[in-house]
C-alpha positions in Angstrom: 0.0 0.0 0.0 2.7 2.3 0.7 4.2 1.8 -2.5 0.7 2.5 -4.1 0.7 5.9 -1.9 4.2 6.9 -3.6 3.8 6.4 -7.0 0.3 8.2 -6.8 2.1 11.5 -5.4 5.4 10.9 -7.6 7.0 13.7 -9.0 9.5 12.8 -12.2 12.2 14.9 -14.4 13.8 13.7 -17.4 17.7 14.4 -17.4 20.6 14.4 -19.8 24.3 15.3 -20.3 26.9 14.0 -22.8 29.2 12.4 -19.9 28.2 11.1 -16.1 30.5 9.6 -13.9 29.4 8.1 -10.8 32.4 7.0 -9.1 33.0 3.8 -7.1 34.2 4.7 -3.7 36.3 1.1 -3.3 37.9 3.3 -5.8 40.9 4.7 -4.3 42.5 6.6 -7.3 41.5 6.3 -10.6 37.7 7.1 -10.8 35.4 4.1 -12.3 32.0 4.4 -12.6 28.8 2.9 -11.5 27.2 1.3 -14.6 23.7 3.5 -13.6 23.2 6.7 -12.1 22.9 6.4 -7.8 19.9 7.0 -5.9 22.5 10.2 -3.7 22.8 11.5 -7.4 19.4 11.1 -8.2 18.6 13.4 -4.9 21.5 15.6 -5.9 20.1 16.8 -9.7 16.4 16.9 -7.5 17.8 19.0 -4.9 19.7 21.4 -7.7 16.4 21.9 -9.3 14.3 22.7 -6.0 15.2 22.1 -2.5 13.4 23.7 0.8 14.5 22.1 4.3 10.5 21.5 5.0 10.7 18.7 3.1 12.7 15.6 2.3 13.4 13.4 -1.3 12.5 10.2 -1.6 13.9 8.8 -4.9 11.9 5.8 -5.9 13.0 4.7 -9.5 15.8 6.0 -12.1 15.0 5.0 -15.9 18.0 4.5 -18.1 16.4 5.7 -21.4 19.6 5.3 -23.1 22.0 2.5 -24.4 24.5 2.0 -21.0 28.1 3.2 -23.1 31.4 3.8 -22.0 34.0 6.6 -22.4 38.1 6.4 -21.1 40.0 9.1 -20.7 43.1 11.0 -18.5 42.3 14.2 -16.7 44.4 16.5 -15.0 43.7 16.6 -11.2 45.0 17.9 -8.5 46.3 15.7 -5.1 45.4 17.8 -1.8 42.3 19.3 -0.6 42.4 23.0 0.1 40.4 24.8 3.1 39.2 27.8 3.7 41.6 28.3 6.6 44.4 27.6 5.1 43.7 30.1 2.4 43.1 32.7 4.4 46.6 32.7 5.3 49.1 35.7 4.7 51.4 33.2 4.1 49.9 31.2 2.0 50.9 29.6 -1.3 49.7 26.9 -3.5 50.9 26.0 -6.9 48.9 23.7 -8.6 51.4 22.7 -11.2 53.1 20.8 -8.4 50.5 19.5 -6.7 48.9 17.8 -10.2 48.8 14.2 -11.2 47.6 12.4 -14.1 44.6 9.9 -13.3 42.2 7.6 -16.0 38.7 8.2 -15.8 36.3 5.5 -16.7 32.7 7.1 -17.4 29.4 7.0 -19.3 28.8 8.8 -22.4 25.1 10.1 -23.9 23.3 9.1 -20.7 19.7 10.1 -20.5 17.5 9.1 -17.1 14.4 9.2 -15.6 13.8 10.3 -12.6 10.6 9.4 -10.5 10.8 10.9 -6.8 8.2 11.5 -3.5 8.2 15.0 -1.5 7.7 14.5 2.2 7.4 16.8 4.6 8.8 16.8 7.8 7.6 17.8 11.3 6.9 21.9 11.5 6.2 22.4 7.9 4.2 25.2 6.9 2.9 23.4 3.9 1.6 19.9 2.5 3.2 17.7 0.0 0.9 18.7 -3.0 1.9 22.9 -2.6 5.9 21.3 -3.2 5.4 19.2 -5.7 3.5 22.2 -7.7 6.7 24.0 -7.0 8.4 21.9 -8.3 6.9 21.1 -11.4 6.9 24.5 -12.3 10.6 25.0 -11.9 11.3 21.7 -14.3 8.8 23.4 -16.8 10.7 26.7 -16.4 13.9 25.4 -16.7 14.6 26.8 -12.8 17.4 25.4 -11.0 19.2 26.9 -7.9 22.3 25.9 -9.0 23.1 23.6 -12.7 23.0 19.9 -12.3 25.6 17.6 -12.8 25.9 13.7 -13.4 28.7 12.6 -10.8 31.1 15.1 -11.3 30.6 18.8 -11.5 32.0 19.3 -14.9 29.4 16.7 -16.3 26.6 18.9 -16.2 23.5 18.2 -17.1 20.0 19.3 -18.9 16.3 18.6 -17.8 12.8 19.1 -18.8 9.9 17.4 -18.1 8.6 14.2 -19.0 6.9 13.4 -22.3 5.0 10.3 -21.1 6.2 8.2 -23.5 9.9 7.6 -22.1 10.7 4.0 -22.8 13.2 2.5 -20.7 16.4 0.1 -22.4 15.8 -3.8 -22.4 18.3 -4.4 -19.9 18.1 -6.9 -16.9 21.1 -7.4 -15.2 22.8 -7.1 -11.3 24.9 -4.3 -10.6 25.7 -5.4 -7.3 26.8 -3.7 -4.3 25.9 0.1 -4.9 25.8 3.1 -2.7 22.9 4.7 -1.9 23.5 7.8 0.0 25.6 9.3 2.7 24.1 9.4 6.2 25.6 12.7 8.3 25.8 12.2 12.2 25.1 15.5 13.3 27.2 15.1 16.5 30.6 13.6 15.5 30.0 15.3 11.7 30.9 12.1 10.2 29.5 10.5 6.8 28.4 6.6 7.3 27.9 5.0 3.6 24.6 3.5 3.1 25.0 0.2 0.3 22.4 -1.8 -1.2 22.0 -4.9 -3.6 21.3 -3.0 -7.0 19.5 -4.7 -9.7 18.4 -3.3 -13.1 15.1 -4.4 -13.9 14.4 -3.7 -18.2 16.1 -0.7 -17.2 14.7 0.5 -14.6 16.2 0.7 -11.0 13.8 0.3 -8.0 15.4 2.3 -5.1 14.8 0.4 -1.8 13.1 3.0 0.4 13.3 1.6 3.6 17.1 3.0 3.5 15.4 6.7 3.6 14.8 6.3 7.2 18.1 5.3 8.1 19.2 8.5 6.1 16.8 11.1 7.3 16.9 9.5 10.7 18.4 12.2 12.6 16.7 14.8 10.5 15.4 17.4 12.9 12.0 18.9 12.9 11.2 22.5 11.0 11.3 24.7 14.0 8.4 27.6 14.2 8.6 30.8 12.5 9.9 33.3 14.7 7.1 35.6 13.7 3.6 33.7 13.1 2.0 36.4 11.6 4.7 36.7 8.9 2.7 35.6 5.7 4.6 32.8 3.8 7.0 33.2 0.8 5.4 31.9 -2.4 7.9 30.2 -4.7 8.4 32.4 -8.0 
C-alpha cells in the first residue's frame, strides 16, 4: 500500500548530459563508474532543481532511457584538498602545477535518465506535499534550478525538462551489485556513514529500496516555528 501511496504522489524529471561519472568509492585513485546513475545522485540533480529544508526526497525509481556506453580518458587533477583556513593565510601559497597528477577516468557517455521521486514533509512544515510538488513542477517546466546539475562530477553537467509520457526504458536486466545509496551525516561527531544496497536493473529501470530513507533522514530534525507567526509565507516564483 505504501508503494501505491508513492507512485500516486510521484513527482518525475527527465535528465541528460553528454558524460556522467558516478564513481565507485572502493575506488581509491582512478575514478570508475557505476554502470547506472545512484539513488545520492538522483537526490543531488532533484535538490539542484528545488530544495526547501520542509521537506525531504525520496527517490523511488531511475530510468535509463539510453544504451548504457562507456567513455576512457586522462584528466588533469589535482592531489590535496584546500580549506578555507588555510587560504586565508598571509602566508599562503599553492601551486597547482606541483601538486597535479595524471589519473584515468572511466565514465558514461550520452546518458539520459528518468527520474521518478516523493516530496515528504517533515515535522513543523508550513505546507503539505501537493503545494511542493506544484513548486516543483513548475521549476522543471521553467527550466529553474538553484544551482546547474551535474551527473557525478561537477563538470558533467546536465539538462532537464519534463517528461513526455512516453519515455521508454532500455531492455536491460542485469545485477549491478553492491551500490551506494546515500551518505548518512551524524550530526554530532559530523561524520559521513555510507549506506550500500544490492542494485538490480530491472528492463532498465532501478527500484530504489526506500526503507534505506529512514536510516538517512533519521536524525533529520524537525522544522522549527517561524519566529514571527503572523509573517505571511514566501510563495515560490
Amino acid at each position: 500500500m505504501s508503494n501505491q501511496r508513492g507512485f500516486l504522489e510521484s513527482v518525475a524529471v527527465r535528465v541528460s548530459a553528454p558524460y556522467a561519472c558516478f564513481t565507485r568509492p572502493e575506488m581509491k585513485v582512478e575514478r570508475v563508474t557505476y554502470p547506472v546513475m545512484t539513488p545520492s545522485a538522483a537526490r543531488g540533480v532533484l535538490n539542484a532543481i528545488f530544495w526547501k529544508p520542509e521537506f525531504l526526497w525520496y527517490v523511488q525509481e531511475i530510468w535509463v532511457l539510453k544504451p548504457i556506453r562507456h567513455i576512457s580518458f586522462v584528466r588533469n587533477e589535482v592531489n590535496d584538498t584546500l580549506s578555507p583556513t588555510s587560504a586565508l593565510k598571509e602566508d599562503f601559497v599553492y601551486y597547482a602545477d606541483k601538486d597535479r597528477a595524471q589519473r584515468h577516468t572511466l565514465a558514461l557517455r550520452d546518458v539520459e535518465y528518468l527520474i521518478k521521486a516523493e516530496i515528504r514533509v517533515v515535522e513543523g512544515a508550513e505546507k503539505n506535499e501537493y503545494a511542493y510538488r506544484d513548486q516543483f513542477r513548475q521549476r522543471v517546466e521553467r527550466g529553474q534550478c538553484y544551482w546547474r546539475p551535474y551527473l557525478g562530477c561537477r563538470e558533467f553537467s546536465a539538462d532537464f525538462c519534463p517528461p513526455t509520457g512516453d519515455e521508454q526504458a532500455i531492455d536491460l536486466t542485469d545485477d549491478l551489485g553492491r551500490m551506494l545509496f546515500d551518505i548518512r551525516h551524524d550530526l554530532q561527531n559530523k561524520r559521513g556513514e555510507p549506506l550500500f544496497f544490492s542494485a538490480r536493473l530491472e528492463k532498465g529501470i532501478l527500484r530504489v529500496p526506500q526503507e534505506l530513507y529512514e536510516v538517512l533522514y533519521a536524525n533529520v530534525p524537525p522544522r522549527p516555528p517561524r519566529t514571527n507567526p503572523t509573517e505571511p509565507i514566501q510563495e515560490e516564483e
